[in-house]
C-alpha positions as CSV (number, residue, x, y, z in Angstrom):
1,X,22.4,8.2,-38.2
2,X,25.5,6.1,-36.7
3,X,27.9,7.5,-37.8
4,X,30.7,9.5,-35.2
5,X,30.5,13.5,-35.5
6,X,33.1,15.2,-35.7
7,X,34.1,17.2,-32.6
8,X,31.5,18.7,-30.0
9,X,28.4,18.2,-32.4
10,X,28.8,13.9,-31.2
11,X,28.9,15.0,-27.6
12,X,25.8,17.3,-28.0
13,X,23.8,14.5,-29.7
14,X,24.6,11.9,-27.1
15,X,24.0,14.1,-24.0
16,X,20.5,15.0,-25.7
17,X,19.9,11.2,-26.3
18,X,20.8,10.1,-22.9
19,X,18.0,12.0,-21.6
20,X,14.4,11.7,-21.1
21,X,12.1,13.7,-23.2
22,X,11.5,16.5,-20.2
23,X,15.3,16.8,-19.9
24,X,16.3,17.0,-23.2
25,X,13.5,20.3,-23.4
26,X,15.4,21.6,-20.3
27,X,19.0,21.2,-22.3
28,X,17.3,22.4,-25.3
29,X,16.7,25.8,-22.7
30,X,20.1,25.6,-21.0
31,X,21.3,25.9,-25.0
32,X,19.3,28.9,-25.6
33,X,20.8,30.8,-22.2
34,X,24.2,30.0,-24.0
35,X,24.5,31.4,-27.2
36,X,27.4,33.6,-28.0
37,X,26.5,37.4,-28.4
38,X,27.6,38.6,-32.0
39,X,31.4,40.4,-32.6
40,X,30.6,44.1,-32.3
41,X,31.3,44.0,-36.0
42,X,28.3,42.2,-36.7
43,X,26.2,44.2,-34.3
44,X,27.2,47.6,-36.5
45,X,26.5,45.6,-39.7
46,X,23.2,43.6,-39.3
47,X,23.2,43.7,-43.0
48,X,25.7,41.4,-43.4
49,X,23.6,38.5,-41.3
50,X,21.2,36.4,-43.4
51,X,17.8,35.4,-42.0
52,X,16.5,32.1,-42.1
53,X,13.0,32.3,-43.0
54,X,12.2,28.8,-42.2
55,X,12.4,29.6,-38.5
56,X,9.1,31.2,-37.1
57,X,11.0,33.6,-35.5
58,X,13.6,35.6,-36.5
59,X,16.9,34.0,-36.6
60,X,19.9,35.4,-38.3
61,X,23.4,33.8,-39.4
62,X,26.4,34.8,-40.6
63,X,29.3,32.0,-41.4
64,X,32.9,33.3,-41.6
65,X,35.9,31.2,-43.3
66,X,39.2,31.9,-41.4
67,X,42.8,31.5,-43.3
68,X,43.0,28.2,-41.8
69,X,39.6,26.7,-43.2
70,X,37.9,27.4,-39.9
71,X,34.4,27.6,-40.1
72,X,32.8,30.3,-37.8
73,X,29.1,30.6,-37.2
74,X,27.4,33.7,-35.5
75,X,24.1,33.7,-35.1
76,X,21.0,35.7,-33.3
77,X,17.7,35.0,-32.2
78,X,15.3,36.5,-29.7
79,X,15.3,35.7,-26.4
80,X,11.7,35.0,-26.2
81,X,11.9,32.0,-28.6
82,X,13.9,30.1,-26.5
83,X,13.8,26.7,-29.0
84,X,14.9,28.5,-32.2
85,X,17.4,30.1,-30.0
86,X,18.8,26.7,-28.3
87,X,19.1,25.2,-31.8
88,X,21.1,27.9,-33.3
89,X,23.1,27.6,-30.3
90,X,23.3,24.2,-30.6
91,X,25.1,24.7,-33.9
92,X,27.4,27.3,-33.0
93,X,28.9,25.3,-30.2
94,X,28.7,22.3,-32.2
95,X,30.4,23.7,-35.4
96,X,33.3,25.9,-33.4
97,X,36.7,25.0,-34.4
98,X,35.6,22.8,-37.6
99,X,37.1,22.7,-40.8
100,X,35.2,23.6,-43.8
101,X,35.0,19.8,-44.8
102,X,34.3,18.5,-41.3
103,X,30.4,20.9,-41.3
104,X,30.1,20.3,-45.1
105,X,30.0,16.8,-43.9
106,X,27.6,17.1,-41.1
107,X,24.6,14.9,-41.9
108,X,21.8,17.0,-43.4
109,X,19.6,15.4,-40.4
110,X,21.6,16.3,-37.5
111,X,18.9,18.1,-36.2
112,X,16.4,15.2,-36.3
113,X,18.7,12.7,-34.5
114,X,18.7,14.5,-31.8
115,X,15.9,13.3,-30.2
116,X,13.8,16.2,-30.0
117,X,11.1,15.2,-32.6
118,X,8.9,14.5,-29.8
119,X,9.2,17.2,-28.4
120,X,9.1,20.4,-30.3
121,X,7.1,21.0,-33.7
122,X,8.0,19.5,-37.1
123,X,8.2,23.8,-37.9
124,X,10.5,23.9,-35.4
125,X,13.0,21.2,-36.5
126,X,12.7,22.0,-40.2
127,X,13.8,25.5,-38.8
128,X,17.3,23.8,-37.2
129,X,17.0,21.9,-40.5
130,X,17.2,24.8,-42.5
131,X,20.1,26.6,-40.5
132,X,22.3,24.0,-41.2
133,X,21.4,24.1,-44.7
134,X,22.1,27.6,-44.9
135,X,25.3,27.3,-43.2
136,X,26.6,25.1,-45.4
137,X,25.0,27.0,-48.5
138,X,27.2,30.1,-47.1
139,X,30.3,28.2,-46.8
140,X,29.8,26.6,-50.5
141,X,29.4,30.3,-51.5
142,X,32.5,31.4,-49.8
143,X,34.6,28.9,-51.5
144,X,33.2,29.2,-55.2
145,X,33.8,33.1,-54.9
C-alpha cells in the first residue's frame, strides 16, 4: 500500500514505520493506554456493542453515523490484552472526524502495512483485520437501513 490516508490513519502508519521493531511494540502499548472510555450511553447499553470474535480477547465496537456523515467508532477491550486493545485504539484515533466515504475507503490491509507483522501473531492482525471489517460492515448497514 502507497497510497496517502486520509487524515490521522497516514500519520499513525508512518510513525509505526519509522520505527524499529521494539519501538513500534512500545507505540503499539502507548496506543493501548489511549483508548477513549465509552459515552456513558454505551456503558448502560452494552447490548448495543458488537463483539468481534476474530480477536482472542474480547473486543467490542459500536460505529455511530452523525447528521454530517461522521463516522464515530467506540470501542472496548480489556486492559490486560494490551495489543488487541492498541489496535482498536489505533482505529478510533485513526477513523475520528472521517466521513463515511473517507473509512469505507480505508484499504482493507491497513492493519498489515503497519509494520507490525513481525511482531505480533498473524491472530492478532487478522483480529485488527477483522475490526475494520466490521466497522465498515456497520456503517454499510447504517446506510442501507
Amino acid at each position: 500500500m502507497t497510497d496517502l490516508l486520509p487524515g490521522e490513519l497516514e500519520t499513525i502508519r508512518t510513525d509505526f514505520r519509522e520505527l524499529g521493531l521494539k519501538d513500534r511494540l512500545q507505540l503499539l502499548l502507548e496506543f493501548s493506554n489511549e483508548l477513549p472510555e465509552l459515552p456513558a450511553h454505551y456503558l448502560e447499553h452494552p447490548d448495543l456493542l458488537e463483539r468481534v470474535e476474530e480477536c482472542q480477547s474480547p473486543v467490542f465496537i459500536f460505529v455511530d453515523i452523525d447528521e454530517e456523515n461522521i463516522v464515530h467508532l467506540y470501542a472496548t477491550a480489556p486492559r490486560e490484552s494490551p495489543t488487541t486493545r492498541g489496535f482498536a485504539s489505533i482505529l478510533v484515533q485513526g477513523l475520528k472526524g472521517l466521513t463515511v466515504d473517507q473509512v469505507l475507503g480505508v484499504p482493507d490491509d491497513y492493519p498489515q502495512d503497519l509494520g507490525l507483522t513481525e511482531a505480533v501473531s498473524p491472530l492478532r492482525i487478522r483480529g485488527m483485520t477483522a475490526l475494520l471489517g466490521r466497522t465498515k460492515r456497520q456503517i454499510r448497514e447504517k446506510l442501507a437501513a
